[in-house]
C-alpha positions in Angstrom: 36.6 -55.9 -42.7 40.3 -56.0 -40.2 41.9 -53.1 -40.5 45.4 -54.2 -41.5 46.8 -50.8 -41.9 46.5 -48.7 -38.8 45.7 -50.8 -35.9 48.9 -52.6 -36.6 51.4 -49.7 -36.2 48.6 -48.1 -32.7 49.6 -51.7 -31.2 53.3 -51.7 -32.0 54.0 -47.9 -31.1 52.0 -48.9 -28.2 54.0 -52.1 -27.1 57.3 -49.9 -27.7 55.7 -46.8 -25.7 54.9 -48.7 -22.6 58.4 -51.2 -22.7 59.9 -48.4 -23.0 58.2 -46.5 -19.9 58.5 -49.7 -17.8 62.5 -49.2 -17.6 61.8 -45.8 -16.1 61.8 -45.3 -12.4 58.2 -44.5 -11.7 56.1 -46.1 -14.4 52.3 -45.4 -15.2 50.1 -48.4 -13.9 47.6 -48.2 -16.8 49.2 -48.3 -20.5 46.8 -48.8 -23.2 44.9 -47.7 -26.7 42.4 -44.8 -26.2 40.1 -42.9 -28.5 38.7 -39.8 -29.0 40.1 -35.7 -29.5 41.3 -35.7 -26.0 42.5 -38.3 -23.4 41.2 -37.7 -19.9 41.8 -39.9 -16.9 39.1 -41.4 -15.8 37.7 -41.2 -11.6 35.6 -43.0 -10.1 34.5 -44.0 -6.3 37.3 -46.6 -6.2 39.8 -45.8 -8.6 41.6 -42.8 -10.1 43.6 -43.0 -13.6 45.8 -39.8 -12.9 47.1 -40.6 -9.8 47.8 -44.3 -10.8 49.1 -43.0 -13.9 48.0 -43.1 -17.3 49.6 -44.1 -20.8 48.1 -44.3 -24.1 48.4 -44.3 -28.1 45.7 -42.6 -29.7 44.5 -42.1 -33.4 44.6 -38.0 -34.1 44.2 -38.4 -37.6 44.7 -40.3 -40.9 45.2 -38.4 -44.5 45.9 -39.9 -48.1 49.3 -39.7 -48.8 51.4 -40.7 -52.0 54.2 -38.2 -51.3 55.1 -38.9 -47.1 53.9 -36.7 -45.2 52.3 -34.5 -47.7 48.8 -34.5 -47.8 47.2 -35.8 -51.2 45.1 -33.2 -52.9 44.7 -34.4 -56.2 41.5 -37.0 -56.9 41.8 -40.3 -56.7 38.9 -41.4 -58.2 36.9 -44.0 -56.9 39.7 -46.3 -55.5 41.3 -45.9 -52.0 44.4 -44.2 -51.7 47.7 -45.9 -51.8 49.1 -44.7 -48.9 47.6 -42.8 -45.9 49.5 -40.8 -43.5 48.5 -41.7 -40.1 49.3 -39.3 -36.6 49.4 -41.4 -33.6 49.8 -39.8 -30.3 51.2 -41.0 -27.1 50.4 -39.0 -24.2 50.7 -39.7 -20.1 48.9 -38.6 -17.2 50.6 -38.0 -13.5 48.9 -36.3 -10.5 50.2 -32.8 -9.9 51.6 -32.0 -6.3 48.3 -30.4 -4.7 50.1 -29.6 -1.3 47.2 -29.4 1.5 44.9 -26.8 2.9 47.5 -24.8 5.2 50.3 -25.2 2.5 51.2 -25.3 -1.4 53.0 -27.7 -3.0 56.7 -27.3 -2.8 59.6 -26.7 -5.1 61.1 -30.3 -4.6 57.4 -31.7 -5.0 57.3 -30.0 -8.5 61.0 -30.9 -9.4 60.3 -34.3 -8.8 57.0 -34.4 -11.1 59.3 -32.4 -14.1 61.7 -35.1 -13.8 59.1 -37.6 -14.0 57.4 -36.0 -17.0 60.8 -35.8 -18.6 61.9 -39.2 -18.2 58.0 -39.9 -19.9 59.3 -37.6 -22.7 62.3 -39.9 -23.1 61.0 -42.8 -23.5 58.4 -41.3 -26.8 61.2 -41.0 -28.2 62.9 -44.5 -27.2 59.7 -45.8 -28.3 59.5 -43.9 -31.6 62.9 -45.3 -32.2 61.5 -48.8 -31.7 58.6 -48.5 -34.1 59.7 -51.1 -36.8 59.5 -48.6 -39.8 61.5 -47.3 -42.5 63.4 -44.0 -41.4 61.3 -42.6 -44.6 58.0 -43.7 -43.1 58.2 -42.2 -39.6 58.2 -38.5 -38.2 58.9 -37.3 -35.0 57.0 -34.8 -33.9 57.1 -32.2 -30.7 56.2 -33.0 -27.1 53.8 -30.5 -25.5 52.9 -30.2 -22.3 49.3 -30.5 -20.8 47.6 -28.7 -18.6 47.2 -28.9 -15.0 43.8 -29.3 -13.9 41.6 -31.0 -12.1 45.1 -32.0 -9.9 46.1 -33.8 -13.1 48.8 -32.9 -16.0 51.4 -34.6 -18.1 52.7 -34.5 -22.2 51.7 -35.3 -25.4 53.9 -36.0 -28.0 52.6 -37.4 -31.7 54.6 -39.6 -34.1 53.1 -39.4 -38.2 53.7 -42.7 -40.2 53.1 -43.8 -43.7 51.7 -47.2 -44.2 49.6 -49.0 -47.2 46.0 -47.9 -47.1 44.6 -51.5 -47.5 46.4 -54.9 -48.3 44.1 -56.9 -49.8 43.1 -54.1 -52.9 
């Protein structure tokens, strides 16, 4: 069975997400679906996702909904639900300024990754604004920043949308 309820709106959101990170100034070389609770750039020998710069959509959860973006709680017997509310993330990685043995990183150095993270927080919401939804079936929701570790941070910021749980009941 094709899911034609959630993968569709992941690949859109994610289409819009990195179009819309492409017009900025310095945009993240890899921009692509992941999986899992948490999104981590990947390092090996040859390669490193942080510094290159990583974008993603991500699943966080899906819920039965009837009544967007309430949660159904009542049964539904042993039919699936008409509706699901789905929470899709988009999130990017940058490197953080790590400065060098003798020194730490500078005020400029950080300046310039804010602005960078900012301009990433722009365009969620350019690319939430492309999602081809009803107003009434799309939620915005916060951006939060990520830690810095590892030499790596960036933001998060999830969208919640209401689409048919299956198309072919």
């Amino acid at each position: 069975m094709l899911d034609q309820s959630i993968l569709p709106v992941a690949q859109e959101l994610l289409t819009c997400f990195c179009t819309s990170l492409n017009a900025n100034p310095d945009p993240p070389e890899i921009c692509c679906l992941r999986v899992g609770q948490r999104v981590s750039a990947l390092i090996s020998a040859n390669d490193d996702e942080c510094c290159r710069g990583l974008a993603w959509v991500r699943v966080v959860s899906d819920f039965p909904s009837n009544d967007f973006p309430e949660q159904l709680t009542t049964p539904i017997g042993n039919c699936p639900p008409g509706w699901l509310a789905v929470i899709l993330e988009m999130g990017v990685l940058r490197c953080a300024p790590a400065g060098t043995i003798f020194d730490l990183p500078t005020c400029p150095e950080w300046t310039a990754l804010f602005t960078t993270l900012m301009n990433d927080s722009a365009a969620m919401r350019d690319a939430f604004c492309c999602l081809d939804l009803d107003v009434s079936a799309k939620l915005l929701g916060i951006w939060e920043p990520l830690e810095v570790e590892g030499g790596c941070t960036g933001g998060t910021r999830t969208v919640t949308v209401w689409v048919p749980s299956c198309l072919d009941c």
